[in-house]
C-alpha positions in Angstrom: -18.5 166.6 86.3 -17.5 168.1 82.7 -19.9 168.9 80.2 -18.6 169.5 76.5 -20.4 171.6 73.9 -19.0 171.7 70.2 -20.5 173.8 67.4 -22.8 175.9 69.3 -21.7 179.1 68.5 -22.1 180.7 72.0 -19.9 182.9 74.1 -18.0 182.0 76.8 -19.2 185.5 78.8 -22.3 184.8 78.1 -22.6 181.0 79.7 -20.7 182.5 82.6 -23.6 184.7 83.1 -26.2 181.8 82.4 -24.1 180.3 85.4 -24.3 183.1 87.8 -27.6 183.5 86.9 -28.4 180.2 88.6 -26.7 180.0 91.3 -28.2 183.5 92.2 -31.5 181.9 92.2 -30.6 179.0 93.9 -29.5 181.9 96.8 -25.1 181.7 96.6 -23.4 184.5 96.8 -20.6 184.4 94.1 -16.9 184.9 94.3 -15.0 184.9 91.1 -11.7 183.0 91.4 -8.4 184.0 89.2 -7.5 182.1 86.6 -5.6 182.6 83.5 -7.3 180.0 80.8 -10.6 180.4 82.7 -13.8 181.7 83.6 -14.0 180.7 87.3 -16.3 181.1 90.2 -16.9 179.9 93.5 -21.1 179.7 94.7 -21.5 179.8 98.5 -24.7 178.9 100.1 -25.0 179.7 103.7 -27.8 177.6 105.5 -28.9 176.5 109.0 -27.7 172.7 107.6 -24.1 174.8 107.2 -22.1 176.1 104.5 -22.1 174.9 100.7 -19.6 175.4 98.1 -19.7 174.8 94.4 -16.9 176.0 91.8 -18.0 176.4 88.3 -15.1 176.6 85.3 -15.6 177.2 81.7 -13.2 176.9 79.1 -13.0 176.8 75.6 -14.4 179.4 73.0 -17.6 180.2 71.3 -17.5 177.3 69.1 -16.0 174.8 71.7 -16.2 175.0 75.4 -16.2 173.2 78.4 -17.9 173.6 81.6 -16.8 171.8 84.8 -18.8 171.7 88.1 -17.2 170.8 91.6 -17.9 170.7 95.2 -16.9 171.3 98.3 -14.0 169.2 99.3 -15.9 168.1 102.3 -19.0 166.1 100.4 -16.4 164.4 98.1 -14.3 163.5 101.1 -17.2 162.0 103.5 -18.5 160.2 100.4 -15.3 158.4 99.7 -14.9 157.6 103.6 -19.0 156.5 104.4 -18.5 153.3 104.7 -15.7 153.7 107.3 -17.5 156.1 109.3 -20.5 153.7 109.9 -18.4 151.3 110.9 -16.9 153.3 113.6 -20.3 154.2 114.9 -20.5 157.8 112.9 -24.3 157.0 111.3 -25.3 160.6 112.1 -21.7 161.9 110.5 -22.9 159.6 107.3 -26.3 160.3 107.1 -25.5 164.1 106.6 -22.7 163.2 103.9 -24.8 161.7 102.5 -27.7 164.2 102.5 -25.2 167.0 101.4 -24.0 164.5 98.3 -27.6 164.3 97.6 -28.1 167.9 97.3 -25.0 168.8 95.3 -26.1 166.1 92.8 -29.6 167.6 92.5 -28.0 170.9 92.3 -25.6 169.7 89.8 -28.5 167.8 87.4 -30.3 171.9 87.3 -27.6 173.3 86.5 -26.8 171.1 83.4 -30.6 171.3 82.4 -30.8 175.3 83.0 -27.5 176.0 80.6 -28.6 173.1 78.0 -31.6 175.1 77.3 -29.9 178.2 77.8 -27.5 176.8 75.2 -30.3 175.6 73.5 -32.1 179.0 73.1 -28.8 180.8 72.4 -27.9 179.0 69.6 -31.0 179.5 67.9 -30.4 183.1 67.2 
């Protein structure tokens, strides 16, 4: 999901750092990802429940930017295909998309609260 913020008068670098910030306390390690237009990064979260993968992009400039969230491939996937897993007996297989969507969505929801008041407090000053 995209998030747009107009008027805030904050710098790019300096969201990008509010972003690594939090996914360092929610325990990813980071990877930064090339891109030309683009502040890009890759989260990865290794756990017993298996491996978690968020990209975060922001674009735009101080006065105007944009900051996208997206994960793994593999939770969008099973979420688009649930229903036809149950009904070839793959409840388990579900049940864990599920739980994984959950999670990513939860993660997703902090992460917009934890830059809006970063946001918030930056623009202040």
């Amino acid at each position: 999901m995209k998030y747009r913020w107009i008027d805030k008068n904050v710098e790019t670098s300096d969201v990008e750092e509010a972003a690594e910030s939090f996914l360092h306390e929610k325990g990813f390690k980071l990877a930064p990802l090339d891109s030309k237009d683009s502040k890009k990064m890759m989260g990865i979260l290794e756990s017993t429940e298996g491996r978690k993968k968020v990209i975060i992009t922001i674009t735009g400039e101080a006065r105007d930017f944009t900051v996208d969230f997206a994960t793994s491939e593999t939770a969008q996937m099973m979420g688009r295909l649930a229903s036809t897993i149950t009904f070839f007996g793959g409840g388990p297989l579900q049940l864990k998309s599920l739980k994984e969507k959950e999670y990513y969505q939860k993660l997703e929801d902090q992460l917009w609260e934890y830059l809006e008041e970063f946001i918030s407090e930056k623009s202040k000053s």
